[in-house]
Backbone bond lengths (Angstrom), bond angles and torsions (degrees), N, CA, C in turn:
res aa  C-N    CA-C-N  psi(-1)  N-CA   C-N-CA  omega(-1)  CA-C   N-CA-C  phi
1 X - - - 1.454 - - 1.529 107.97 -
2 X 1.437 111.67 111.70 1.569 97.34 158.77 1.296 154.48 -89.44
3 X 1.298 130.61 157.62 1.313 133.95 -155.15 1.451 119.90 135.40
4 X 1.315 118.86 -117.58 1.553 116.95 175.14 1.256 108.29 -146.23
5 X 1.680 118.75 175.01 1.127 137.58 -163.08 1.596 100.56 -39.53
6 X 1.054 115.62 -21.55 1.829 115.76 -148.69 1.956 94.81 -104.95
7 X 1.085 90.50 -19.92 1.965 93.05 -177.02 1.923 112.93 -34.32
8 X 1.202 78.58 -59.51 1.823 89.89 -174.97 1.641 122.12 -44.01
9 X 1.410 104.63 -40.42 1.503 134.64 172.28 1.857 128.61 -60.31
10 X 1.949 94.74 -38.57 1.126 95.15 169.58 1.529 126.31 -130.44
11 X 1.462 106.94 12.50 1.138 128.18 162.13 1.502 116.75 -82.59
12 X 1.306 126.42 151.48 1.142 124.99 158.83 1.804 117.00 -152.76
13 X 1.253 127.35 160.45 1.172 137.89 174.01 2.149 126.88 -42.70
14 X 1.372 112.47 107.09 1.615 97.82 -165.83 1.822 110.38 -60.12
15 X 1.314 101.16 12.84 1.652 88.83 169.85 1.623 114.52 -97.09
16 X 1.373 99.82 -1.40 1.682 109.02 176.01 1.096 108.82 -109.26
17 X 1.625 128.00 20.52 1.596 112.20 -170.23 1.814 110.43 -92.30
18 X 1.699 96.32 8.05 2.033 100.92 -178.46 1.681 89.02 -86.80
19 X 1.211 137.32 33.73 1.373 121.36 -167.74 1.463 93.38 -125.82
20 X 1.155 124.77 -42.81 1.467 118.04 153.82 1.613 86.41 104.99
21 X 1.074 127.37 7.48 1.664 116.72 -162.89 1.826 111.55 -46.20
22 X 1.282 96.38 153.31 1.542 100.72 175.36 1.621 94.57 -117.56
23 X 1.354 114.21 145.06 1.419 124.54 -176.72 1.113 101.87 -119.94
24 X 1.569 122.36 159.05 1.801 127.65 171.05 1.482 70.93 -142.26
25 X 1.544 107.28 165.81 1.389 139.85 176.18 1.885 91.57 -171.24
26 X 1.708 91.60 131.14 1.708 118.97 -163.79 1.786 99.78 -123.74
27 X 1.409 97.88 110.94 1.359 87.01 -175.75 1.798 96.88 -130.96
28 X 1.426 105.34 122.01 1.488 106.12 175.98 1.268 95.71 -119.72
29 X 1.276 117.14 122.85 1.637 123.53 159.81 1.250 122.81 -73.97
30 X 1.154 106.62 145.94 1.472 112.82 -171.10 1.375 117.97 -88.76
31 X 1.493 140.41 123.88 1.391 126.71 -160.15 1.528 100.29 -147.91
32 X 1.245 105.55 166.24 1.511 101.49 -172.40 2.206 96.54 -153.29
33 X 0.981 114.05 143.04 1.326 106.07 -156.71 1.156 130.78 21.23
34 X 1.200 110.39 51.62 1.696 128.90 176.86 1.398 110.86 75.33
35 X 1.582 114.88 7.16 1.636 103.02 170.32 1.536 125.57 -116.08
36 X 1.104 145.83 166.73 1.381 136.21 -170.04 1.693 104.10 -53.99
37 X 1.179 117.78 129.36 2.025 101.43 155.64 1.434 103.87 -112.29
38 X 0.986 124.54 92.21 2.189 110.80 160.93 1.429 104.34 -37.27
39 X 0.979 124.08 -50.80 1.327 119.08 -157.06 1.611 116.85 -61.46
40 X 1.534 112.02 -10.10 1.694 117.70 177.43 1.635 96.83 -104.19
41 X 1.675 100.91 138.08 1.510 108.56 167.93 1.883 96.85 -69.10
42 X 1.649 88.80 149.35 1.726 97.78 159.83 1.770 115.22 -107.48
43 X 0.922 101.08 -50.04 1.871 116.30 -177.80 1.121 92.60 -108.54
44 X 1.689 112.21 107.22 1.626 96.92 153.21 1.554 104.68 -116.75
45 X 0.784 120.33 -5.12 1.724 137.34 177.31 1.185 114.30 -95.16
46 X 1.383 137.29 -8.86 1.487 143.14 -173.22 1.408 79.82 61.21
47 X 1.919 89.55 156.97 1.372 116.89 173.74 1.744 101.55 -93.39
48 X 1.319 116.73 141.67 1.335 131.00 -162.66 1.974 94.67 -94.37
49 X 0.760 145.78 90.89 2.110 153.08 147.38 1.475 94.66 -70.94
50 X 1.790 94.02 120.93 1.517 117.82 162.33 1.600 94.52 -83.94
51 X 1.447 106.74 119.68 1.459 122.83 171.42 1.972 107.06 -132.80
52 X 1.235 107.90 162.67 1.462 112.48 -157.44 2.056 86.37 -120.45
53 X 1.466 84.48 96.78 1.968 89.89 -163.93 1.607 100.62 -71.34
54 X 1.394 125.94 -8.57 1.249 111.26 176.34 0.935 121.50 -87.61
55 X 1.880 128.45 -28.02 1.026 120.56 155.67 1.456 130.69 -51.94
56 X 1.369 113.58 -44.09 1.608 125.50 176.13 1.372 119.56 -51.28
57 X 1.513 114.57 -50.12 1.360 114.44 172.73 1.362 124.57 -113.49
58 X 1.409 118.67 131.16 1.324 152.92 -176.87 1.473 115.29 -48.74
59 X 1.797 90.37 -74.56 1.521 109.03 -171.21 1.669 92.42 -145.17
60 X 1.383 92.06 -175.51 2.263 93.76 164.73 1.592 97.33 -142.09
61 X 1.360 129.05 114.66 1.281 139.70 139.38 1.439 122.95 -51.91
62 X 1.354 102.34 100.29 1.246 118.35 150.72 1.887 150.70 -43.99
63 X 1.120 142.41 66.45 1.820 125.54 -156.11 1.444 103.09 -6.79
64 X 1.234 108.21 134.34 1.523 130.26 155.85 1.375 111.66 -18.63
65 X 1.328 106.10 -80.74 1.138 127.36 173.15 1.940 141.83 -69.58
66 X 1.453 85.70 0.93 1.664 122.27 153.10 1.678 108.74 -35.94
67 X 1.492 137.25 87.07 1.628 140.83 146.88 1.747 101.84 -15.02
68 X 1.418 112.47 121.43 1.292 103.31 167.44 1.834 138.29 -41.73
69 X 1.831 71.11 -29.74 2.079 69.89 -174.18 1.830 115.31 -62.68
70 X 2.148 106.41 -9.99 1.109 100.18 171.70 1.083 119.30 -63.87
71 X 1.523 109.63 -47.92 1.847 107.66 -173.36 1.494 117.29 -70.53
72 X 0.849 120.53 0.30 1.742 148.85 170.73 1.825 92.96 -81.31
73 X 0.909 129.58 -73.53 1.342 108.65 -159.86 1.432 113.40 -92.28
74 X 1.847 119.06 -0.68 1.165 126.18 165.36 1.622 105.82 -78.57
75 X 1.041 105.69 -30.99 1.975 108.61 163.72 1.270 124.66 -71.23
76 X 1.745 121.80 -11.84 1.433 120.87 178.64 1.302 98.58 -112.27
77 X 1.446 116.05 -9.52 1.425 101.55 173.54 1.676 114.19 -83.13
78 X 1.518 116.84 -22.52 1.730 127.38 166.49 1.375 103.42 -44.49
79 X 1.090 114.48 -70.13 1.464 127.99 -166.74 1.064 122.35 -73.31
80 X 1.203 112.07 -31.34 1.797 97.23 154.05 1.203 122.65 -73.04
81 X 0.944 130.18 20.95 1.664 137.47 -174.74 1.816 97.95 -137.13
82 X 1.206 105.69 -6.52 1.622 111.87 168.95 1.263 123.67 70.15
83 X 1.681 96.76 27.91 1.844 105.19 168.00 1.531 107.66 -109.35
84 X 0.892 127.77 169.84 1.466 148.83 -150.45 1.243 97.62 -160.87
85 X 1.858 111.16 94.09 1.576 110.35 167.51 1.326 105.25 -136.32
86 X 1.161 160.72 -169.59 1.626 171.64 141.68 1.263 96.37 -65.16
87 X 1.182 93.55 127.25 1.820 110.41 152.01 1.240 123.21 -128.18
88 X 1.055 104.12 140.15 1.820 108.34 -143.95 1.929 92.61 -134.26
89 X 1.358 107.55 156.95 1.734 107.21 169.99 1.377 85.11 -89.37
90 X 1.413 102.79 174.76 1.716 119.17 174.60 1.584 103.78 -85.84
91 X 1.298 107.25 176.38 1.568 105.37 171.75 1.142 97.75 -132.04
92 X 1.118 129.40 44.08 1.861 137.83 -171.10 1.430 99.25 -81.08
93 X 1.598 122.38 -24.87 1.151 118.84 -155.69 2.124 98.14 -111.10
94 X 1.289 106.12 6.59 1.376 100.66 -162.81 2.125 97.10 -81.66
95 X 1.001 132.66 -150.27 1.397 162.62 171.72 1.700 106.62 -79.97
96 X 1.415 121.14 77.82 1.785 101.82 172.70 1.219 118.90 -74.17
97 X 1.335 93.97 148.60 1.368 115.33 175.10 1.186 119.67 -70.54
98 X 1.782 141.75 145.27 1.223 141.08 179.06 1.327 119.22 -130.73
């Protein structure tokens, strides 16, 4: 992919663009008397964003080709965490339409 380090992150595929995704990318440089150091971690814990996941997500698509018992335990894993969303296989793999 061309461009830069960051392409992969905010690019994505036009068969995923009905998903509407919203992206963040967190970049703290690491500096040490006011100059860059690589050599010091900045995030090693990820940065923690209060986000409201029910609003954010819709449904969860599953691979096409995903064994039911996956979307089965991707559905008991929602609900034990006490969300209630659809999980659906993809249709990435069906006949597109033109």
């Amino acid at each position: 992919m061309p461009g830069t380090c960051y392409s992969a992150f905010v690019h994505k595929r036009k068969s995923f663009e009905h998903e509407r995704e919203v992206r963040a990318l967190v970049i703290k440089w690491p500096t040490h008397d006011n100059e860059f150091d690589f050599t010091q971690e900045t995030i090693a814990d990820g940065v923690k964003i209060r986000v409201d996941v029910e609003r954010l997500i819709e449904r969860i698509y599953v691979a096409p080709n995903a064994p039911n018992w996956f979307a089965d335990l991707v559905s008991a894993v929602i609900h034990r965490y006490g969300y209630v969303f659809e999980v659906i296989h993809s249709g990435l793999d069906e006949q597109p339409l033109y």
